[in-house]
C-alpha positions in Angstrom: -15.2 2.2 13.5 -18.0 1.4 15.4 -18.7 0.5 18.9 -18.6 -3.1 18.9 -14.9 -3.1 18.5 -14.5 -1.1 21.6 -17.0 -3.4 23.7 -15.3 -6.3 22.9 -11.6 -4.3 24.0 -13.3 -4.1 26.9 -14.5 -7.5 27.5 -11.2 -8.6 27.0 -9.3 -6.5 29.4 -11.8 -7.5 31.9 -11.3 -11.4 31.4 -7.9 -11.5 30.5 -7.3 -9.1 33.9 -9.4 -11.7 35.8 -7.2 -14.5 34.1 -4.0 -13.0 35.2 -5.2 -12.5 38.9 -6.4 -15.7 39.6 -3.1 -17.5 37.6 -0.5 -15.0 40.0 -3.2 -16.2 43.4 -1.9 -19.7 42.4 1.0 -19.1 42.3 1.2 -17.6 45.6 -1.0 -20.3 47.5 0.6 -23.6 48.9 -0.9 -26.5 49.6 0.4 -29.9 51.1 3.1 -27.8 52.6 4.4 -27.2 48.9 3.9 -24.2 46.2 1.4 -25.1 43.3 3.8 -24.9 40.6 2.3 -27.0 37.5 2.6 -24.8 34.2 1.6 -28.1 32.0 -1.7 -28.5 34.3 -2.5 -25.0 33.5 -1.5 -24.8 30.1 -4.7 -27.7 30.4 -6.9 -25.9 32.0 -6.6 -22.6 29.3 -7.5 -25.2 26.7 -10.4 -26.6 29.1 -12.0 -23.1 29.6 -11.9 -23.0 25.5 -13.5 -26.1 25.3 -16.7 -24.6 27.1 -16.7 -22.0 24.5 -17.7 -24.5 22.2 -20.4 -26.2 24.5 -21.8 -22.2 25.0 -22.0 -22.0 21.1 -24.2 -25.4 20.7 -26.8 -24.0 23.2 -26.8 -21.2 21.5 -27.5 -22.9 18.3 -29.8 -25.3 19.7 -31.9 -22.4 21.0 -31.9 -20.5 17.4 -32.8 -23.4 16.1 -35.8 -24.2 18.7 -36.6 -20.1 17.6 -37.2 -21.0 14.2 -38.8 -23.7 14.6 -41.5 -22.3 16.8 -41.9 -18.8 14.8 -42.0 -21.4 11.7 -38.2 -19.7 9.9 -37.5 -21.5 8.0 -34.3 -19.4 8.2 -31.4 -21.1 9.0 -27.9 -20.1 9.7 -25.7 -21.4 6.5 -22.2 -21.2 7.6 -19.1 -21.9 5.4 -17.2 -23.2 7.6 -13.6 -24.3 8.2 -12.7 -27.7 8.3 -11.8 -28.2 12.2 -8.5 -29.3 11.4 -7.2 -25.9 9.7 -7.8 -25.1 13.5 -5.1 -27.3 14.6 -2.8 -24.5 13.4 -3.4 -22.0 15.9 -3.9 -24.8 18.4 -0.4 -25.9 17.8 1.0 -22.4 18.0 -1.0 -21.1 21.3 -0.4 -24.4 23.1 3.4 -24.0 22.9 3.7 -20.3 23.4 1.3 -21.1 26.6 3.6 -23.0 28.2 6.8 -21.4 27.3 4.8 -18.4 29.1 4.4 -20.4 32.2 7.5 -21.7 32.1 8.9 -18.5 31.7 6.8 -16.9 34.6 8.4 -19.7 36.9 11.7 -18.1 36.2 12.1 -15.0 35.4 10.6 -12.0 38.1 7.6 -10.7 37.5 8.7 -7.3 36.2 11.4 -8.9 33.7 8.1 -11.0 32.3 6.2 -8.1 31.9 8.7 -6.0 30.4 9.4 -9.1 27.8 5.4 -10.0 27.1 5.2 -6.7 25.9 7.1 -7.1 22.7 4.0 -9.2 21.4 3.4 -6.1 20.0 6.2 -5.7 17.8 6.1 -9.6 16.8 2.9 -9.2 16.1 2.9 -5.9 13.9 5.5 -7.3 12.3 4.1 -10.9 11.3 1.3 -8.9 9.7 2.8 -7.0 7.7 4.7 -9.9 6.4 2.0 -12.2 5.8 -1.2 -10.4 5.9 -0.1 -7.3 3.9 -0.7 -4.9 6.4 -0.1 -1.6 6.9 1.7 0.5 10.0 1.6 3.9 9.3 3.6 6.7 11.6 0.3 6.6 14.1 0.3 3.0 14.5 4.7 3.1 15.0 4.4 6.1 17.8 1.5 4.2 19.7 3.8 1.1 20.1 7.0 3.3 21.1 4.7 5.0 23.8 3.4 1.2 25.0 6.6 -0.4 24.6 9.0 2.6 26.5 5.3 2.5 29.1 6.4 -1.0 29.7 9.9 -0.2 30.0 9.2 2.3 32.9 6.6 -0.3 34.6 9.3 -3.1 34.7 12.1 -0.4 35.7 10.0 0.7 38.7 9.3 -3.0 39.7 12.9 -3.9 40.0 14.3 -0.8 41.5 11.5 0.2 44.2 9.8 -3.8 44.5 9.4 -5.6 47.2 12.0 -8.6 46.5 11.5 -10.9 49.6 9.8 -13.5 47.5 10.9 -12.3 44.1 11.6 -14.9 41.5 15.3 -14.8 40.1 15.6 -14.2 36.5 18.1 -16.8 34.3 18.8 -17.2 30.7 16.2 -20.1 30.0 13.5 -18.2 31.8 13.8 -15.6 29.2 14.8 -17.6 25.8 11.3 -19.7 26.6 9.7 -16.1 26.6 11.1 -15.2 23.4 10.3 -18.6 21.3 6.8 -18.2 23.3 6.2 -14.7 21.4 7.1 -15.9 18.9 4.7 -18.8 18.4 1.9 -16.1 19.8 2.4 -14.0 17.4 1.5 -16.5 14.7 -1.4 -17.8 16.4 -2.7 -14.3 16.0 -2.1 -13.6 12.9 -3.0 -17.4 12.0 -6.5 -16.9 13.8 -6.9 -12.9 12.0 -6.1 -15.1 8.8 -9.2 -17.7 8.8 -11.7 -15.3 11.1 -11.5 -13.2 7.4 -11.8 -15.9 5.0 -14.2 -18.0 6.4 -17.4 -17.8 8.3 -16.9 -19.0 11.4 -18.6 -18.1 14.8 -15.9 -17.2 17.5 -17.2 -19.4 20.0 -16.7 -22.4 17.9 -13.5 -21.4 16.2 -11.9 -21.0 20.3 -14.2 -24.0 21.4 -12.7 -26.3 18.5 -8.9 -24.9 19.6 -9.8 -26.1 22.8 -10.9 -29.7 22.2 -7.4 -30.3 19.9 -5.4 -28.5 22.7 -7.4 -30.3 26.1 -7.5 -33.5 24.0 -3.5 -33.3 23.6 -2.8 -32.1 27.0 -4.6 -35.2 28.5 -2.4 -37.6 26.8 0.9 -35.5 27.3 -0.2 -34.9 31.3 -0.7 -39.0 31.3 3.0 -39.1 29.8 4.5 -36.6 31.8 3.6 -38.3 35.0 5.0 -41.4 34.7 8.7 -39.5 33.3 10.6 -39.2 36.8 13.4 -36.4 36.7 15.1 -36.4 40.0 18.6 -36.7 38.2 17.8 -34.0 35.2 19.8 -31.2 34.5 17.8 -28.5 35.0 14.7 -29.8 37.5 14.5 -26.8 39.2 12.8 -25.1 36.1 11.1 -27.7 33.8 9.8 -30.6 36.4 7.7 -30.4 39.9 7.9 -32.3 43.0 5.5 -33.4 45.4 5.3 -33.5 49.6 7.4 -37.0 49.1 10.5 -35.3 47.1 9.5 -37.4 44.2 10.5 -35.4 41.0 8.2 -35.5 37.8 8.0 -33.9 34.7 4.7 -32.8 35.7 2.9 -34.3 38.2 -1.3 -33.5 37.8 -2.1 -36.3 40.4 -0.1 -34.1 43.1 -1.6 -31.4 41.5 -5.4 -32.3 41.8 -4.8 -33.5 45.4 -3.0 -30.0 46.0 -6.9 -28.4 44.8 -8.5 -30.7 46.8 -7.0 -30.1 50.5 -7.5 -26.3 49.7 -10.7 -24.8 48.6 -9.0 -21.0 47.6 -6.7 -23.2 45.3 -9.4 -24.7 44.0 -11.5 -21.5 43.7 -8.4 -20.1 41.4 -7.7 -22.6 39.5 -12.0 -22.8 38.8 -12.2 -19.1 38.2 -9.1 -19.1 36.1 -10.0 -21.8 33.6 -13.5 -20.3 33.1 -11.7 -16.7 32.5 -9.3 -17.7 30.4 -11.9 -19.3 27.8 -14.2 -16.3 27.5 -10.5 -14.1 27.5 -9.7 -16.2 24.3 -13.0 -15.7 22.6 -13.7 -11.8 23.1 -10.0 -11.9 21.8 -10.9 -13.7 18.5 -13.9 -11.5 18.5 -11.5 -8.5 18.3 -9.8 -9.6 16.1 -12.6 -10.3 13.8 -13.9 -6.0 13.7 -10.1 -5.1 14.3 -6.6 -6.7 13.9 -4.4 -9.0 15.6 -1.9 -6.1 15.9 -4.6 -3.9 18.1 -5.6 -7.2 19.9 -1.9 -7.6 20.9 -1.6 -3.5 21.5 -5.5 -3.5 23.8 -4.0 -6.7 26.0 -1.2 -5.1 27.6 -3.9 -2.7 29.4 -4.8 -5.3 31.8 -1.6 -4.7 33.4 -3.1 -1.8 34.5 -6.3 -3.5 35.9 -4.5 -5.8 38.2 -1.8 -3.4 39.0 -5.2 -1.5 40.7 -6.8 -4.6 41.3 -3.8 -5.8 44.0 -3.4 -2.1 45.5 -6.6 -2.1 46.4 -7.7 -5.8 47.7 -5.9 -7.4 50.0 -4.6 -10.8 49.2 -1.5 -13.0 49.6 0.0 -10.9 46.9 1.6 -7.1 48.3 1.6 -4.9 45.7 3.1 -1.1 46.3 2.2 1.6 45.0 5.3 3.3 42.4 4.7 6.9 41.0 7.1 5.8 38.2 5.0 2.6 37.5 1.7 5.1 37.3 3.3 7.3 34.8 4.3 3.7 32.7 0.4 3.2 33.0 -0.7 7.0 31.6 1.6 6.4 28.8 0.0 2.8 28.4 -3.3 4.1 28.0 -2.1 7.1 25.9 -0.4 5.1 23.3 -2.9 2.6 22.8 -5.6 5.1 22.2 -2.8 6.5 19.6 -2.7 2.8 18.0 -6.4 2.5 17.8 -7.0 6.3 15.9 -9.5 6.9 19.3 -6.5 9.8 20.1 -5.3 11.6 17.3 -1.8 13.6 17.7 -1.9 16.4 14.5 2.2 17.7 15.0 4.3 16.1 12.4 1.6 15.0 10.4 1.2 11.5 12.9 -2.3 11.8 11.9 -2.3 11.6 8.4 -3.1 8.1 7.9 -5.9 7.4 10.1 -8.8 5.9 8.8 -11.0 9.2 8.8 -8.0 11.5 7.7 -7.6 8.7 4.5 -11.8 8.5 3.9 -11.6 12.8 4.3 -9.1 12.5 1.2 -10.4 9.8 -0.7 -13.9 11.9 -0.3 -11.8 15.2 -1.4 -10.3 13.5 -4.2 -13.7 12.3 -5.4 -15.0 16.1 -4.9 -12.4 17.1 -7.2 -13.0 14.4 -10.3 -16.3 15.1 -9.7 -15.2 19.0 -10.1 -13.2 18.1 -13.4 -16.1 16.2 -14.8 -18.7 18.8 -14.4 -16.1 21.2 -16.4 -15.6 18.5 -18.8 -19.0 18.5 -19.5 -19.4 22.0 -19.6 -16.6 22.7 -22.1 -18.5 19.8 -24.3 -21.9 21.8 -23.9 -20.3 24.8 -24.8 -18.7 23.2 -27.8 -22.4 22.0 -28.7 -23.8 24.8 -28.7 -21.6 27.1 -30.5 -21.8 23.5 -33.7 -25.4 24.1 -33.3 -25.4 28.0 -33.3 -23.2 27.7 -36.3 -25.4 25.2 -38.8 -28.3 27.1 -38.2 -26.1 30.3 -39.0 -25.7 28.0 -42.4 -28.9 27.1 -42.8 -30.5 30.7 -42.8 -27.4 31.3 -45.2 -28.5 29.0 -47.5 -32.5 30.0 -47.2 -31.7 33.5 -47.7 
């Protein structure tokens, strides 16, 4: 593999860590004397930040094309597209495992979320292998164990040695909207792997197009969802938000824009979050693309240990403390996914033996050896030639003398 892959790992670490920082600042900030709690709003804004992708790939084109046009190409970039609406697919899937996910966030503790997010892994894996014929071989199983018990430790640290003053409580919804959520993630992954390989399509405008069906719904669901009062719903608490007036709404984005607007850190978040999430998206794709949807899922769960160091270290509203248990989650973390992406190679028990270099050293060997049997082949027949030939001029000299 080359080292495009591994750039574009990194990119996404980066953005998806700067995505999860500034979504968890939000959280904590509070403005008109009430929490900013509006998961349908920033299930918007994800799809927003996607829709600039698309915007950033017609400048680029536009520039290309100005290129050709004053070197006098004639070259131009024939691209066999998709049909936008093949896109509405992974739209469909990432807008409801979004929300679920903020949903979720909003009730469950941060440790139980992480703990849970991490079985993306698995559902992805698995999804491939069911409907893109893919293979997981014995390095590719002990990678995830290492993540997934990694995770396990993490999450085990957070809720026996966290700070719990403003811990969110876990229930039962909270974690069956996570599950569903993994679900429909999992499928948008393999969904996108499915039509980055079969079609030529520029990542930019396959996540820009995602995010004009996605933005475009939102708006009319956030116009609906604001004018649906739930002060007497079962269950408020977890799927509607209130304003500073105790009015009760499915979502209210009104109270949510004047919440940005009488606090400019708010806004800064919610800003810096929207732009990170849509450059997140696209290096994802874009991983996907030179890798798999499995490693994609496997590579995200390492921003965990970006903002984990990112929160240590600055101080913000957020107080995060420093576990030796979580640390050795984050070693085995890095371990295992460097297992899962052949860059670590463990030989005991023959773990390696399917690795993309091991299977390339034995298809090479195996070529060695038909070559080896050939060259005999031919040998034998060269021998047998020249023993026929020896033998009618043995004849002939017979017959002369």
């Amino acid at each position: 593999m080359s080292a495009i892959p591994y750039v574009l790992m990194g990119f996404m670490i980066l953005t998806g860590s700067l995505n999860t920082i500034f979504q968890s600042l939000q959280y904590a900030e509070k403005s008109l004397e009430m929490p900013y709690r509006h998961a349908w709003v920033q299930s918007h804004n994800m799809f927003l930040g996607e829709l600039y992708c698309l915007i950033i790939y017609y400048i680029s084109r536009m520039y290309e094309s100005y290129e050709n046009t004053v070197g006098n190409n004639s070259e131009s970039e024939s691209e066999a597209s998709p049909s936008i609406f093949i896109l509405v697919i992974p739209t469909a899937c990432d807008l409801f495992a979004t929300t679920l996910f903020a949903f979720s966030l909003l009730n469950m503790s941060t440790s139980v979320y992480q703990m849970l997010r991490g079985g993306l892994m698995l559902v992805t894996s698995s999804l491939s292998v069911i409907f893109l014929d893919k293979n997981q071989y014995r390095h590719h199983i002990l990678g995830l164990a290492i993540v997934l018990i990694s995770i396990f430790l993490i999450s085990l640290a957070g809720l026996l040695y966290g700070n719990h003053i403003e811990e969110r409580t876990t229930n039962f919804e909270g974690i069956i909207m996570m599950l569903i959520g993994l679900i429909f993630r999992g499928f948008q992954f393999i969904t996108e792997e499915y039509i980055i390989n079969h079609y030529d399509i520029n990542p930019l405008k396959m996540v820009g197009y995602e995010g004009v069906w996605g933005a475009s719904f939102y708006t009319l669901l956030l116009i609906l969802l604001q004018n649906i009062r739930c002060e007497h719903f079962f269950g408020r608490d977890i799927f509607c938000s209130s304003n500073n007036h105790d009015e009760w709404r499915v979502e209210d984005t009104l109270f949510a824009l004047k919440q940005m607007m009488h606090n400019e850190l708010l806004f800064l978040y919610v800003a810096a979050g929207t732009f990170s999430i849509g450059f997140y998206n696209y290096y994802g794709v874009s991983v996907t693309l030179y890798a798999s949807s499995a490693q994609r899922a496997v590579v995200d769960n390492l921003r965990t240990i970006v903002v984990w160091v990112f929160f240590l270290s600055v101080p913000t509203s957020i107080k995060e403390e420093f576990i030796w248990l979580q640390l050795v989650g984050f070693v085995g973390m890095v371990i295992g996914t460097l297992i899962y992406n052949e860059i670590l190679e463990i030989s005991i028990w023959n773990f390696n033996k399917y690795t993309k270099i091991n299977i390339l050293k034995e298809e090479q060997q195996e070529l060695e050896e038909e070559k080896g049997r050939m060259k005999k082949i031919n040998e034998n027949y060269s021998t047998i030639d020249d023993e026929e030939i020896e033998l009618k001029a043995n004849t002939d000299n017979k017959k002369i003398i």
